[in-house]
C-alpha positions as CSV (number, residue, x, y, z in Angstrom):
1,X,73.4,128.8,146.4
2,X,72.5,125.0,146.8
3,X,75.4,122.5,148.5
4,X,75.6,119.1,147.0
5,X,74.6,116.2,149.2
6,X,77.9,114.7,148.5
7,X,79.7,117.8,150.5
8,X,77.2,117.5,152.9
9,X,77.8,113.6,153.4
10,X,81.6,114.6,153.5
11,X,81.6,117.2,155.8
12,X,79.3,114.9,158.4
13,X,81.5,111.9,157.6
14,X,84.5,113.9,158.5
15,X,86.1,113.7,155.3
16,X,86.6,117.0,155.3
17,X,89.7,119.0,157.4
18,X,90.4,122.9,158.0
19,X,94.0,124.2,158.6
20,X,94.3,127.7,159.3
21,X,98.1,129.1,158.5
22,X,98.5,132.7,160.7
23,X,101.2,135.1,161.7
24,X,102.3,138.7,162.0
25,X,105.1,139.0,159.2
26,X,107.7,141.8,158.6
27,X,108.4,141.7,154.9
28,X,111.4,142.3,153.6
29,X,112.3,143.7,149.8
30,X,112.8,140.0,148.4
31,X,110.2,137.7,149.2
32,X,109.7,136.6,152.9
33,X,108.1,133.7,153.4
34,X,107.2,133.1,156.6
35,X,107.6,129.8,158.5
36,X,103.7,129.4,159.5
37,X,103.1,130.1,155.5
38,X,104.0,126.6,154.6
39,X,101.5,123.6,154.4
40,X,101.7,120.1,152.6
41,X,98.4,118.1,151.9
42,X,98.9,114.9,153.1
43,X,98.7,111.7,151.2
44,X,95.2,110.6,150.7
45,X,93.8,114.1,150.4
46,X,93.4,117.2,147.9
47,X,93.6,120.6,149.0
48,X,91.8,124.2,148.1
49,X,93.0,127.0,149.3
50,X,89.5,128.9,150.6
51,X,90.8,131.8,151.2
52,X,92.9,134.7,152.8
53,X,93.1,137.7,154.7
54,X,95.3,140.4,155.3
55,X,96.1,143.8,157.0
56,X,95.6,146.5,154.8
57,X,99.0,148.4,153.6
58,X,99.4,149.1,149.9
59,X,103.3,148.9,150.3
60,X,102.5,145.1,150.8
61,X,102.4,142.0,147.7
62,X,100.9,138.9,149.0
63,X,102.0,136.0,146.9
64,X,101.4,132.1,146.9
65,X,103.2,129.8,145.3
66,X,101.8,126.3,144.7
67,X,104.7,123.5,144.4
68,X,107.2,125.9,143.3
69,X,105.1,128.1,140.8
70,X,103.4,131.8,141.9
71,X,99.9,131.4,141.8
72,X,99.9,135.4,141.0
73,X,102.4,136.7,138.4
74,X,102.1,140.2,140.1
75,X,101.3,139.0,143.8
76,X,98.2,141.0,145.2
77,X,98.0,144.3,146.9
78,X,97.2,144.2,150.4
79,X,95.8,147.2,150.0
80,X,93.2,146.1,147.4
81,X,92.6,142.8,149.7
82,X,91.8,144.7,152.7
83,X,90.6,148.0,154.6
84,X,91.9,147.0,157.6
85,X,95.1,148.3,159.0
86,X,97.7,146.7,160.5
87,X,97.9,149.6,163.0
88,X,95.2,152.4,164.0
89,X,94.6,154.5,166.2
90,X,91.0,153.1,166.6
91,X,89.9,150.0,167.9
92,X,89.7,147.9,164.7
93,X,93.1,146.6,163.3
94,X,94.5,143.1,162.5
95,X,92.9,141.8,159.0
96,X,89.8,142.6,156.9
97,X,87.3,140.3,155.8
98,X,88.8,136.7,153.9
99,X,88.9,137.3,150.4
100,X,88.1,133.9,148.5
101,X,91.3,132.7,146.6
102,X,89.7,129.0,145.4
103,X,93.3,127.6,144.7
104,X,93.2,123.7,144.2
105,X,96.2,122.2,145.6
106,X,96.9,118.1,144.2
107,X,97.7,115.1,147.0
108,X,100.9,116.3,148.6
109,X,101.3,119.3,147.1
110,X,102.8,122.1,148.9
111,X,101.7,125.7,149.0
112,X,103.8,129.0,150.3
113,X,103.1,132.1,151.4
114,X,105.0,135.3,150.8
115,X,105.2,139.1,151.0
116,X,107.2,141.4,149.4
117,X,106.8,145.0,149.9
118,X,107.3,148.7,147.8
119,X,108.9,150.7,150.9
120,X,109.5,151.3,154.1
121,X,109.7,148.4,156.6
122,X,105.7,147.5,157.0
123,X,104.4,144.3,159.4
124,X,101.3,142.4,157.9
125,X,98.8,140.3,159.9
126,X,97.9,137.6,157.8
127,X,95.1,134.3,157.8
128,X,95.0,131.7,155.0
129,X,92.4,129.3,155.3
130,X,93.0,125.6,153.8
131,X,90.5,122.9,153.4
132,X,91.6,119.3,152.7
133,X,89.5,116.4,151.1
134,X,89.9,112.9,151.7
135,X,90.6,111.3,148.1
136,X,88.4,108.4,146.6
């Protein structure tokens, strides 16, 4: 995979800004959405979101909704996102590997995280990885 000189000349120029949206969230039977989920691109820029990752509990939907509208009529199993619990009683828990979500998010647009979940009364760790791009 090649990376265009103009990205290159962006990221070196500073053009180009990572915001990193985390928590531990108990989900509820609606949708919680979680305080830290919530990020608007700032004037001047455009947003993707890169990417996210999850704990793994297939009682968990992850959903994003991108200035107002879901992003994924379903939401997304955490358990299809991830193989990493949230809890074990080995020494790896906490999120899996970031699963690339490539959503592209206009000049102050606002995206939202969420989590709604099948049964019981599960905790997720979650990451969501945002990159914003100074406009032209």
């Amino acid at each position: 995979m090649s990376v265009s000189e103009e990205l290159i000349a962006k990221i070196l120029s500073e053009e180009v800004e990572e915001h990193i949206l985390a928590e531990n969230t108990a989900v509820g039977a609606t949708i919680t959405e979680p305080a830290a989920g919530k990020y608007t691109v700032p004037s001047g820029y455009e947003g993707v979101v890169v990417g996210v990752a999850v704990s793994n509990d297939d009682t968990v939907y992850f959903w994003l909704r991108r200035d107002e509208k879901q992003c994924y009529d379903n939401g997304l199993r955490c358990g299809s996102l991830s193989d990493t619990p949230e809890v074990s009683a080995a020494t790896t828990f906490g999120v899996g590997k970031e699963v690339p979500l490539l959503v592209r998010v206009k000049e102050k647009g606002v995206i939202q995280v969420g989590f709604t979940r099948t049964g019981g009364a599960p905790t997720v760790s979650w990451r969501l990885r945002v990159r914003i791009y100074k406009k032209k």
